[in-house]
N, C-alpha and C positions, 0 to 999 in steps of 0.2 A: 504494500500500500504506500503511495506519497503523499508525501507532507508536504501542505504548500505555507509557505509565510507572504503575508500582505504586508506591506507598509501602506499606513493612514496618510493623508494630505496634514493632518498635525504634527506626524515627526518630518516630513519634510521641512528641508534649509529654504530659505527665501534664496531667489535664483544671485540676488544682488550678495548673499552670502557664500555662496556655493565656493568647495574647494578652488574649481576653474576661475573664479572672478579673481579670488583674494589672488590666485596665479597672474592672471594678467594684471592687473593690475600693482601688485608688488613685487613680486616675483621677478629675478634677474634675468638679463637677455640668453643665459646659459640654462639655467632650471629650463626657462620656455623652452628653449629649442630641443633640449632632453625631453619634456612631457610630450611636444608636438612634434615634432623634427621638422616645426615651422617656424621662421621668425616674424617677429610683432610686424612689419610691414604687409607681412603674407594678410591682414586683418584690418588693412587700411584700404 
């Protein structure tokens, strides 16, 4: 038998929270390119 797990809209991060923001937005042009193999202009 499988077990399934839901996640609610309540434990959801608000999007302007989310791992990826705090990444672009603070996160060094090295981290990005490791996380995306993009750089910050790829998003311009």
């Amino acid at each position: 038998m499988r077990s399934r797990y839901y996640l609610t809209a309540q434990c959801l991060e608000a999007p302007c929270n989310s791992a990826w923001m705090l990444l672009y937005k603070f996160g060094s042009d090295i981290n990005f390119i490791n996380a995306t193999s993009l750089t910050r202009p790829a998003f311009q």
